[in-house]
C-alpha positions as CSV (number, residue, x, y, z in Angstrom):
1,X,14.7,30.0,-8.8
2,X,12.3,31.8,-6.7
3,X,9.0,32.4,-8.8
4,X,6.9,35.8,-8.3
5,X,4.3,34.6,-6.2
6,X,7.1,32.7,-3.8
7,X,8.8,36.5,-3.6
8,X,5.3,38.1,-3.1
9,X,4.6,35.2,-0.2
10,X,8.6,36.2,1.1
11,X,8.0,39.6,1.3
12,X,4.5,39.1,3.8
13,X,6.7,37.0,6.0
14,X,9.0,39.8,6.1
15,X,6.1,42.2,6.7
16,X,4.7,39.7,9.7
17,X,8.1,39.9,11.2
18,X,8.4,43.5,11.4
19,X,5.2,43.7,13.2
20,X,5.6,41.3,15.6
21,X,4.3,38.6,14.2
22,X,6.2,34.6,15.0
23,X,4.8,33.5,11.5
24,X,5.7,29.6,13.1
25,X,4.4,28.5,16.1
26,X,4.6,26.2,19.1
27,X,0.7,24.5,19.2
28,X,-2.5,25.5,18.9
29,X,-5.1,24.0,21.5
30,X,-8.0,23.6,19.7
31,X,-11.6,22.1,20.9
32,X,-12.9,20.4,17.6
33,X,-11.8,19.4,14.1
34,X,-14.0,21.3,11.2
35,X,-16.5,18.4,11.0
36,X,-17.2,17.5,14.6
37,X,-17.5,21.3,14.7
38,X,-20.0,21.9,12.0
39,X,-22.1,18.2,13.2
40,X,-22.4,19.7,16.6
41,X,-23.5,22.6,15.8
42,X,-26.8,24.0,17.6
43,X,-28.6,27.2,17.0
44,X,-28.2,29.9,19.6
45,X,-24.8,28.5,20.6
46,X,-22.3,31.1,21.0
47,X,-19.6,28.8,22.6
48,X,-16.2,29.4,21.5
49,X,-14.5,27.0,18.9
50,X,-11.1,26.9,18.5
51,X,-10.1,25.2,15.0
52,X,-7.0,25.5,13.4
53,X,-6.0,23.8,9.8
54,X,-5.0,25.4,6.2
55,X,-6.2,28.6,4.3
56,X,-8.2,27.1,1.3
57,X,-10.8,29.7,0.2
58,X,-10.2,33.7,1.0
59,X,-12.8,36.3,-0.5
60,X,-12.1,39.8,1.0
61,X,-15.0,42.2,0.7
62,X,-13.8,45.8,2.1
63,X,-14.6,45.0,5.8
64,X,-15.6,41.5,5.4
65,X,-13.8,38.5,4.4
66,X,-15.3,34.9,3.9
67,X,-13.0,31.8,3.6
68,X,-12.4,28.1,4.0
69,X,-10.1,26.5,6.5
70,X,-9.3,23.0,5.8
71,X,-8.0,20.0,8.2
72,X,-7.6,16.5,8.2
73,X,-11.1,15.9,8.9
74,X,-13.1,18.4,6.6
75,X,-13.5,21.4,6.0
76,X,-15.8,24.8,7.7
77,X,-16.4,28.6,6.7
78,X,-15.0,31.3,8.1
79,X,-16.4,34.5,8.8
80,X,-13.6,38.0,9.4
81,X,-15.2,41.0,10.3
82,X,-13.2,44.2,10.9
83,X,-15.3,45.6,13.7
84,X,-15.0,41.9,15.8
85,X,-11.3,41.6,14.7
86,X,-9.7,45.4,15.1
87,X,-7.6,46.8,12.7
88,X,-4.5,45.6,13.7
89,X,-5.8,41.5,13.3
90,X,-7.9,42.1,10.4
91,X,-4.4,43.6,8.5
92,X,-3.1,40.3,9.4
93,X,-5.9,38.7,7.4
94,X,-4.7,40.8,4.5
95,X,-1.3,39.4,5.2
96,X,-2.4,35.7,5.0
97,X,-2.3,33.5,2.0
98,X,-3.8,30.0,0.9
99,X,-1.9,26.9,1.8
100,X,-1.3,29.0,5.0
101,X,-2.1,27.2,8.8
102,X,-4.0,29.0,11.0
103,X,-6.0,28.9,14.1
104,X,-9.2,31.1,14.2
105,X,-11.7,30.9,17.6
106,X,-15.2,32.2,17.9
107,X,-18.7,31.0,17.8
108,X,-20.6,29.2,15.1
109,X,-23.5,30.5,13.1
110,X,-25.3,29.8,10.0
111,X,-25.8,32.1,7.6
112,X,-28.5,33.0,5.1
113,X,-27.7,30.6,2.5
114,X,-27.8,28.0,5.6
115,X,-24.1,27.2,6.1
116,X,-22.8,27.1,9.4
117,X,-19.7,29.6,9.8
118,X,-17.3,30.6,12.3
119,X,-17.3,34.2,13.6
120,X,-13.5,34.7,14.0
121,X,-12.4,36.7,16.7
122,X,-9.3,35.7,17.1
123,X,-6.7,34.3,14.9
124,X,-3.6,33.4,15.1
125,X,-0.6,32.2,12.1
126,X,0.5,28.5,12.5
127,X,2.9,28.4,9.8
128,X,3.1,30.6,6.8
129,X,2.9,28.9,3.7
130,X,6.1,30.3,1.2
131,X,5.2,27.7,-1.4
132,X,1.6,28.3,-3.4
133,X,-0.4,24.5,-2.7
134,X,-1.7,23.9,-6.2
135,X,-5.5,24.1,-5.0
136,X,-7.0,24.4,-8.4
137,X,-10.0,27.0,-9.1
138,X,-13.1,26.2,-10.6
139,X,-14.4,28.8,-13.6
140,X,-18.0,29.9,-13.7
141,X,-18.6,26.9,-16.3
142,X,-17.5,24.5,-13.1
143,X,-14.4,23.1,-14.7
144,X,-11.5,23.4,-12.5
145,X,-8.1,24.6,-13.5
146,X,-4.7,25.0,-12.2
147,X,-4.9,21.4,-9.7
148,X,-2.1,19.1,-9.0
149,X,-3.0,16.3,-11.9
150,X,0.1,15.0,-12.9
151,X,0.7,11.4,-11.7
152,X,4.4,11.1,-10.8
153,X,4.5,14.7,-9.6
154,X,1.2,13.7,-7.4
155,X,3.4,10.6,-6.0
156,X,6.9,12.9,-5.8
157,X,5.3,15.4,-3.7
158,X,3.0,13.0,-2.0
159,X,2.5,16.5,1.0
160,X,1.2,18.0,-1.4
161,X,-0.7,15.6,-2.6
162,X,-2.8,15.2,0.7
163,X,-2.7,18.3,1.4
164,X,-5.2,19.5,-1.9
165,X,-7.1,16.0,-2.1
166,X,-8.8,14.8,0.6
167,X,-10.2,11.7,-1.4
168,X,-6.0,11.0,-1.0
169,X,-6.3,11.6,2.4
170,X,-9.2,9.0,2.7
171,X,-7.3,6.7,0.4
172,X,-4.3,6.3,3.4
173,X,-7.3,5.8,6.3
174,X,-8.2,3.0,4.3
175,X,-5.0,1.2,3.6
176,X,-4.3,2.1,7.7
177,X,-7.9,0.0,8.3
178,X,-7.0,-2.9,5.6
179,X,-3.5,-3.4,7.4
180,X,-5.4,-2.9,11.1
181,X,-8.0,-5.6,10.6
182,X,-5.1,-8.4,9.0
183,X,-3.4,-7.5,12.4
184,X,-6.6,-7.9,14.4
185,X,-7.8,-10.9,12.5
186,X,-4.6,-12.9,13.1
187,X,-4.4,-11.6,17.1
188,X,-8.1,-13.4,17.8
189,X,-6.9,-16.7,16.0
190,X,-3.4,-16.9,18.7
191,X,-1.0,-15.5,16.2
192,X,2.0,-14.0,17.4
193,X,3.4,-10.5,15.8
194,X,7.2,-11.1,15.5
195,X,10.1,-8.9,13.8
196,X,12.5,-10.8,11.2
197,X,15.8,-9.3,10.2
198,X,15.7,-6.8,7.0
199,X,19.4,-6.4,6.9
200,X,20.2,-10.1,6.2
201,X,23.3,-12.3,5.2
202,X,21.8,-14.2,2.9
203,X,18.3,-13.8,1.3
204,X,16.3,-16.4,0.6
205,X,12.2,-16.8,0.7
206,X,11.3,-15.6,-3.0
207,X,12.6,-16.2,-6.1
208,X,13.8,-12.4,-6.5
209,X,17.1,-10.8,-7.2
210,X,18.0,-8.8,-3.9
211,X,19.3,-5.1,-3.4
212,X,22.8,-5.7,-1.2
213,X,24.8,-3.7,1.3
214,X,28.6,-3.1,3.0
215,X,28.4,-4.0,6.7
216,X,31.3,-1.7,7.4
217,X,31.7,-3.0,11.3
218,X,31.2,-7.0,9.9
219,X,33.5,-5.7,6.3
220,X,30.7,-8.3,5.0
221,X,28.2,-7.9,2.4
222,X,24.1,-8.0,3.8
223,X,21.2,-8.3,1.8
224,X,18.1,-6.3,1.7
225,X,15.0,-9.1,3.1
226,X,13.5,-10.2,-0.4
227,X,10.8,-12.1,1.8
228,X,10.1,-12.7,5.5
229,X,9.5,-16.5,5.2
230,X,12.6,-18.6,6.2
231,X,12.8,-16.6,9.5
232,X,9.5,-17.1,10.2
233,X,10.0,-20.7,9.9
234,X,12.6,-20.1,12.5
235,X,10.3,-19.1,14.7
236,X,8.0,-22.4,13.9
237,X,11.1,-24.7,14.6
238,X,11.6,-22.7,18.0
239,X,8.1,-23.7,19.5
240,X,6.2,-20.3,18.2
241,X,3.5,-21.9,16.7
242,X,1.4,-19.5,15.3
243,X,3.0,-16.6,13.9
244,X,3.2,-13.2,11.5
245,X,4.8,-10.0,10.5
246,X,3.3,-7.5,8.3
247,X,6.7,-5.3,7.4
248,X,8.6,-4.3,3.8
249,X,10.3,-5.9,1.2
250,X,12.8,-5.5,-0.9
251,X,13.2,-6.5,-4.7
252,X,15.6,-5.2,-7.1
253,X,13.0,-5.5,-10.3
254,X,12.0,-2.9,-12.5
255,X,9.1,-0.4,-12.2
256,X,5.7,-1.1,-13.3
257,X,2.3,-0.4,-12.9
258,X,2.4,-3.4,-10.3
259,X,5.6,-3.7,-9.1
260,X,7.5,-1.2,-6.6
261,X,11.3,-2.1,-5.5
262,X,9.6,-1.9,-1.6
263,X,6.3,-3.1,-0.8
264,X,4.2,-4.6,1.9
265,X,3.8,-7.9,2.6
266,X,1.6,-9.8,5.5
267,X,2.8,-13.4,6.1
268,X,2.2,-15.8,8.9
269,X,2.9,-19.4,9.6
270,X,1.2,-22.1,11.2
271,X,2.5,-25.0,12.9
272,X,0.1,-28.7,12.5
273,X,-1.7,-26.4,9.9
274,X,-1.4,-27.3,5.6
275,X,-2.1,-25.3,2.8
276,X,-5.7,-26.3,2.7
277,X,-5.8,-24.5,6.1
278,X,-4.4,-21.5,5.2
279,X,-6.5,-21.5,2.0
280,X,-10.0,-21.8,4.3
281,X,-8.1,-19.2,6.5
282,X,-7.5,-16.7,3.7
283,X,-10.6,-16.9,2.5
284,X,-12.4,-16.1,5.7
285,X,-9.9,-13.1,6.3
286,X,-10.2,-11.4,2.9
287,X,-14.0,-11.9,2.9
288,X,-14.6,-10.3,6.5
289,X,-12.2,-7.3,5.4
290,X,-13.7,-6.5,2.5
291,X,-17.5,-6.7,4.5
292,X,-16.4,-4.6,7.3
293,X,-14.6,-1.8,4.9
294,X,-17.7,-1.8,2.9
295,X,-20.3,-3.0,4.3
296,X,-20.9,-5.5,1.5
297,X,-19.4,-8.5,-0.3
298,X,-20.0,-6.9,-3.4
299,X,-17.7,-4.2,-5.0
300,X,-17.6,-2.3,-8.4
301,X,-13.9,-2.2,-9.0
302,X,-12.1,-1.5,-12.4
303,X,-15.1,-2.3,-14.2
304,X,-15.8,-5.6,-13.1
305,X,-18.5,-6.5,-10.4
306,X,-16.5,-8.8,-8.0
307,X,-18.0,-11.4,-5.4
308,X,-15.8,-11.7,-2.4
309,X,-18.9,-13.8,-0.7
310,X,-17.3,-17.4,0.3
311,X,-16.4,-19.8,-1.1
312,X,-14.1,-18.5,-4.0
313,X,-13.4,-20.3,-7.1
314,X,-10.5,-22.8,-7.1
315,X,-9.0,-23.8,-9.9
316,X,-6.4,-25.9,-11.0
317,X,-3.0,-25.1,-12.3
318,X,-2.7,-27.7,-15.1
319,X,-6.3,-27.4,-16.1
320,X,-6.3,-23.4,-16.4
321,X,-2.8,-23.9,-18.8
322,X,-4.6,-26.9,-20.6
323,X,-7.7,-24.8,-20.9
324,X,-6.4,-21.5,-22.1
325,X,-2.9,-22.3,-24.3
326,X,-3.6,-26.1,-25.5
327,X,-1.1,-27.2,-23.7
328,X,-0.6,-30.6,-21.5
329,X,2.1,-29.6,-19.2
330,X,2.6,-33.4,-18.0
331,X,4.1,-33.5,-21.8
332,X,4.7,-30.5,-23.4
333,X,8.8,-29.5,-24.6
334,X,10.6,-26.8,-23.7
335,X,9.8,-26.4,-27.7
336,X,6.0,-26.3,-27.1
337,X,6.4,-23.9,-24.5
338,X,8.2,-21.2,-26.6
339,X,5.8,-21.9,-29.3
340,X,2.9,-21.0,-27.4
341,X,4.7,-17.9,-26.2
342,X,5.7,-17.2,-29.7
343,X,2.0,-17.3,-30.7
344,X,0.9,-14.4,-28.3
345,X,4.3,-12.5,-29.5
346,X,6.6,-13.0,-26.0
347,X,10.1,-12.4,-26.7
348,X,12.5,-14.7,-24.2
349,X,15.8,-15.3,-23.8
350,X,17.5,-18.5,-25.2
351,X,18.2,-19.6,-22.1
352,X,15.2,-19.5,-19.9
353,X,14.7,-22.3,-17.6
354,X,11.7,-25.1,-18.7
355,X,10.3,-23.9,-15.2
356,X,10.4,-19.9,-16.3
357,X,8.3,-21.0,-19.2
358,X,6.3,-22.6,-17.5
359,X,5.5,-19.4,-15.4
360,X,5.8,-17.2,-18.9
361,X,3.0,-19.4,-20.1
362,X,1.0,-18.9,-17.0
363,X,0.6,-15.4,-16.5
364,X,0.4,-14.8,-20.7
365,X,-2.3,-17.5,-20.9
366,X,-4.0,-17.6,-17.7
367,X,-3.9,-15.0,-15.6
368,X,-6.0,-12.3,-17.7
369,X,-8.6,-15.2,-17.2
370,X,-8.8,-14.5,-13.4
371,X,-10.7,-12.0,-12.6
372,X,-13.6,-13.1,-9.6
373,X,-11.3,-13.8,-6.4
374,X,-9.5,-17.4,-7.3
375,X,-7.5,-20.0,-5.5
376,X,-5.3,-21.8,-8.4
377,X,-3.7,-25.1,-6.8
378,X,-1.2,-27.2,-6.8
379,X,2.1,-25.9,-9.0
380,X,4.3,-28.3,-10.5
381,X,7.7,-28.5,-8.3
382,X,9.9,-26.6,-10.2
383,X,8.3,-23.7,-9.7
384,X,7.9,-24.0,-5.8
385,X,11.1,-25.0,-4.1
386,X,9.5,-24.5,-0.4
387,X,6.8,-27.1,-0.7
388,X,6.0,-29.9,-0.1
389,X,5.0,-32.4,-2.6
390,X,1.6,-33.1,-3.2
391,X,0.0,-36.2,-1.6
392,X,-0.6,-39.0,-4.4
393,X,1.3,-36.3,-6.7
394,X,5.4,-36.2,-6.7
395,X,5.3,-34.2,-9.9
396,X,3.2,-31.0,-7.9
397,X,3.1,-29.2,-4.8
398,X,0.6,-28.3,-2.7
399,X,0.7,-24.5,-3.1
400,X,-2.2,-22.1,-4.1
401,X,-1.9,-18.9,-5.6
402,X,-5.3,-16.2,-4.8
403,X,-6.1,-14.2,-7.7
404,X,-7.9,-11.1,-8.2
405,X,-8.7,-8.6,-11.3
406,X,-6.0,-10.7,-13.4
407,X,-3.0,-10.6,-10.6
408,X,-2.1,-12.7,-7.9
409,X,-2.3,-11.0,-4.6
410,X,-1.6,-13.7,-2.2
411,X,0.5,-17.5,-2.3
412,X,0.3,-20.3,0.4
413,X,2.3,-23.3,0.5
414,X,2.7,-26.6,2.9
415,X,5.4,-25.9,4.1
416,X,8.6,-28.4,3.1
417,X,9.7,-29.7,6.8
418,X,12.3,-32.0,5.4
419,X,16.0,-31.0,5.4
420,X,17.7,-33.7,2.8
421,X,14.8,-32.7,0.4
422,X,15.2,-29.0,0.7
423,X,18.3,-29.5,0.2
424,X,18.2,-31.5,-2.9
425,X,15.5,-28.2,-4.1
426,X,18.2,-25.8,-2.8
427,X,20.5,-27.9,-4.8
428,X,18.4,-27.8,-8.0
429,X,18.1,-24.0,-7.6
430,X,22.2,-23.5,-7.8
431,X,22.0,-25.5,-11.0
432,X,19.3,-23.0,-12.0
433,X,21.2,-20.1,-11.3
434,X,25.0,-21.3,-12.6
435,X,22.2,-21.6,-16.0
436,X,21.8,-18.0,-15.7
437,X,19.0,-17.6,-14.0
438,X,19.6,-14.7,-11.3
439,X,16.3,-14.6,-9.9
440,X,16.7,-18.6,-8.5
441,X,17.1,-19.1,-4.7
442,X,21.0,-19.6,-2.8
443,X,21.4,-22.5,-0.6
444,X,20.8,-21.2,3.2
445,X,22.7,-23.7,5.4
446,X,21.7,-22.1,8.8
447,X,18.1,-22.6,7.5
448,X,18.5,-26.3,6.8
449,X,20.0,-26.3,10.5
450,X,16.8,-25.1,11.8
451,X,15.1,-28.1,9.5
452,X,17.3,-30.5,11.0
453,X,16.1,-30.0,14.8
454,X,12.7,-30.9,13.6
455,X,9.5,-28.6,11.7
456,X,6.2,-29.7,12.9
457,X,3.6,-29.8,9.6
458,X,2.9,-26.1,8.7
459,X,1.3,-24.0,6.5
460,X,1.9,-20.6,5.6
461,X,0.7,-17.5,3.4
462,X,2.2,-14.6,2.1
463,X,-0.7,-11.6,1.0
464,X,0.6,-8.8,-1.2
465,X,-0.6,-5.4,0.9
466,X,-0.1,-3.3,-1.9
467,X,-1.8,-5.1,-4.8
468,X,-4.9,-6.4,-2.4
469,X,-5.6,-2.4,-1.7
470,X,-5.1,-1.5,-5.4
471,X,-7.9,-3.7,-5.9
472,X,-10.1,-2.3,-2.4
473,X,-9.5,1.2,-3.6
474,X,-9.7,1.0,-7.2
475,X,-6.2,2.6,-7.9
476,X,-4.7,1.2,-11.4
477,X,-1.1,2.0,-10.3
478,X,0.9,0.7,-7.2
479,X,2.1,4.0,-6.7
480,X,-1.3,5.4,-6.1
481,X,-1.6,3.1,-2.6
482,X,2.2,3.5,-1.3
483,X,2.7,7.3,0.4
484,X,6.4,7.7,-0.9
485,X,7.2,4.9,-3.8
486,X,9.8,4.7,-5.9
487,X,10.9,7.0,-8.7
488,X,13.7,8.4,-10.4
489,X,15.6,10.9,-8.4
490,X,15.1,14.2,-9.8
C-alpha cells in the first residue's frame, strides 16, 4: 500500500514528466567527490564543480534555498538562488525531495558562518527518489528522531542502510581493506590464489551438516562447499605448493549472533610447512593487519583492551580444560563429562559422542576465558580427523585453534598426508555418524586417491573473515559485518 508521502513523491514525478523533465538519467560527469571538493577549496576560486550524490538537507527560504548533498565520500552545502538559477530550474528545486540524486555545478564559496558551499547554477535530476530514506531529524534538544534503528530491518534493507549511515559505509571499506591485505600478505610470501568447487559431490573439510542441491543435467545430488580444505590439498598433491582461496561457505546451522549459514573464510595450504609454521605465519599476518588498519597494536574493542603485539599467548588444550572444569581429560568418563556440563546447566542429548563432549566442555569451560589473542594447541584426535598426530603424542594432534574476545576465529592443523590412516579417521567418522551424529565427516574416496600419489608435509589454516572483523570493527552481531546475511524471508 502506497503511503501519503510515496503518493505526494508520485505525483512530482508526474509533474517532472509533464515538464520535460527525464526524472532518470544516463551519467553525470562530475570533477570531484564532496570532500576532495571542499579539501581543495581556495578562496577566490570560482572554478566550476560538478558534484552529483543524494538530497540530504533542503531549507527553502522564498528565493533561497540551502541544502546538503551527500555521496559516498562526504558530504558539502549547497547554495540555490532564484536569480543564478531562473525560474524555470529553481521550480525544479521545489520539485525535488530528500533521498533524491542530483547533480548541481557551480563554484565554491564560504559563507559567513565559514562553511564552504556550492553556488548551484545548474542542476540536473539523477534519479527521483519515490521511497522517503529514513534520514532521521534532530529536535532543538539535539536528539534525533525518525532514523533507521531497528537491527534486522537495518540488515534487510542493507541500501538503505548505507545510504543514511556513513559510519556503515566505512564499516564495508574496512572489511574491503581486512580482506585486501590477507590477499596481499599471502601474494609477497609465493602463495597462489586458486578457485575450489562450491557446487560439490561430496562435502567434506569441516565437521558441518551441508545445504544440498538437484544437478538436473548430472540427475545427481551436489552439495553446497561446507569448507575449501580437501581441494586445496588437491592442489598441494598436484605440485602447487603454496596456496589459498578467500571465497564463501556454506553451513546448514542455525542463526546466532555468531554464526551465518554463508560466511567467509580465508585458507591456504603449505607444502614442507607444519602447524608450528602456520601458527608463526598467522601470527605475523593478523598482527601487521591490525597495525596497518590502525596504526597501532593496541585496540579498545567490546570493552576489553586487546594486545595484538607478537607473540600471542599459547596455551594448551588439556591444561585450559584441567584448569577451568577440574577435569583430566587423559581420564575423565563420558560420565564426568556430562557432569561437568550438568554443573554449568548444558542440556545434551543422550547420545552425544565422548568427542562432542569433549568440545561441549571446551567452549562452556574455556572459551569465555580467552579473551587476549590465543593459540590453544594440540587437540585430542577425536576431535581433529585431518591431523596428524602429535610427535611423542599418539593420543593428540598437532592443531591450534586462535582465539579472540571468547571465540575462535582461526584453526591450523599438520596436515594428515597418510592415506591408510585417513582412512581409518574417515572410517571412525561413519561410526560417528551411523551413532547419530550428523555433523561427522563422509568418507571422500577421490580424496584418499589424491593421498595415495603422495602429500609432501603441509600445514594449513583456515581464518574466519567474518568473526576476525566483528572483532576489528567492534560489531557484536555477524550480521552487522556481512552486506546481505541471512534472515527469514519476509
Amino acid at each position: 500500500m502506497t503511503s501519503f508521502v510515496e503518493a505526494a513523491r508520485r505525483d512530482k514525478l508526474a509533474e517532472l514528466v509533464k515538464r520535460g523533465v527525464v526524472p532518470y538519467a544516463y551519467r553525470f560527469d562530475r570533477t570531484a567527490s564532496t570532500r576532495d571538493a571542499v579539501a581543495g577549496f581556495r578562496e577566490g576560486d570560482e572554478t566550476e564543480q560538478r558534484l552529483a550524490g543524494r538530497l540530504v538537507a533542503l531549507r527553502p527560504h522564498g528565493k533561497t534555498t540551502f541544502g546538503h548533498l551527500g555521496d559516498g565520500a562526504g558530504r558539502i552545502q549547497l547554495y540555490f538562488k532564484r536569480d543564478t538559477l531562473g525560474e524555470a530550474l529553481y521550480e525544479l528545486v521545489d520539485l525535488l525531495d530528500l533521498g533524491d540524486v542530483i547533480g548541481v555545478a557551480g563554484p565554491l564559496f564560504r559563507t559567513k558562518t565559514g562553511e564552504v558551499t556550492l553556488r548551484v547554477e545548474r542542476v540536473t535530476l539523477l534519479a527521483k527518489s519515490l521511497r522517503p530514506l529514513p534520514l532521521g531529524k534532530e529536535d532543538a534538544s539535539g536528539v534525533r528522531h525518525g532514523e533507521l534503528t531497528d537491527p534486522e530491518l537495518r540488515a534487510r534493507q542493507r541500501y538503505a542502510d548505507l545510504a543514511v549511515h556513513p559510519e556503515v559505509r566505512e564499516l564495508f571499506r574496512l572489511r574491503t581493506r581486512l580482506v585486501s591485505y590477507i590477499r596481499r600478505f599471502l601474494d609477497a610470501r609465493g602463495y597462489l590464489e586458486v578457485e575450489t568447487p562450491v557446487l560439490q559431490p561430496l562435502y567434506g573439510g569441516a565437521s558441518a551438516r551441508p545445504f544440498k542441491t538437484h544437478y538436473e543435467a548430472l540427475d545427481a545430488t551436489f552439495y553446497l562447499r561446507i569448507a575449501d580444505e580437501l581441494y586445496l590439498k588437491r592442489c598441494i598433491v598436484g605440485g602447487l605448493e603454496r596456496v589459498y582461496e578467500i571465497g564463501h561457505d556454506f553451513r546448514n546451522e542455525g542463526l546466532s549472533r555468531f554464526h551465518n549459514p554463508e560466511f567467509t573464510m580465508a585458507e591456504w595450504y603449505e607444502a614442507y610447512a607444519d602447524y608450528e609454521d602456520m601458527l608463526a605465519l598467522t601470527e605475523q599476518m593478523v598482527a601487521g593487519m591490525v597495525e596497518e588498519l590502525f596504526g597501532t597494536t593496541t585496540l579498545e574493542r567490546h570493552g576489553a583492551t586487546l594486545s595484538f603485539a607478537p607473540p600471542f599467548a599459547r596455551r594448551d588444550f588439556y591444561t585450559l580444560v584441567r584448569d577451568t572444569a577440574g577435569l583430566d581429560l587423559t581420564r575423565a568418563s563420558e560420565a564426568d563429562l556430562r557432569a561437568a556440563l550438568t554443573r554449568r546447566a548444558v542440556a545434551l542429548p543422550d547420545q552425544l559422542s565422548s568427542a562432542k563432549l569433549v568440545d561441549e566442555v571446551f567452549k562452556t569451560y574455556v572459551e569465555s576465558t580467552l579473551v587476549q589473542p590465543t593459540f590453544v594447541l594440540d587437540y585430542p584426535v577425536a576431535l581433529s580427523p585431518l591431523a596428524k598426530l602429535k610427535r611423542g603424542d599418539p593420543t593428540r594432534v598437532e592443531r591450534w585453534e586462535l582465539f579472540l574476545l571468547k571465540r575462535e576465529i582461526a584453526n591450523a592443523f599438520s596436515e594428515l598426508t597418510d592415506p591408510e590412516e585417513q582412512r581409518r579417521r574417515f572410517a571412525a567418522q561413519a561410526g560417528l555418524r551411523a551413532a547419530g551424529d550428523e555433523d561427522a565427516q563422509l568418507l571422500d574416496e577421490d580424496f584418499l586417491r589424491a593421498l595415495e600419489y603422495g602429500m609432501p608435509p603441509t600445514g594449513g589454516v583456515g581464518l574466519g573473515v567474518d568473526r576476525l572483523l566483528m572483532v576489528l570493527a567492534d560489531q557484536a552481531n555477524i550480521r552487522d559485518v556481512i552486506l546481505f546475511p541471512m534472515l527469514r524471508p519476509e
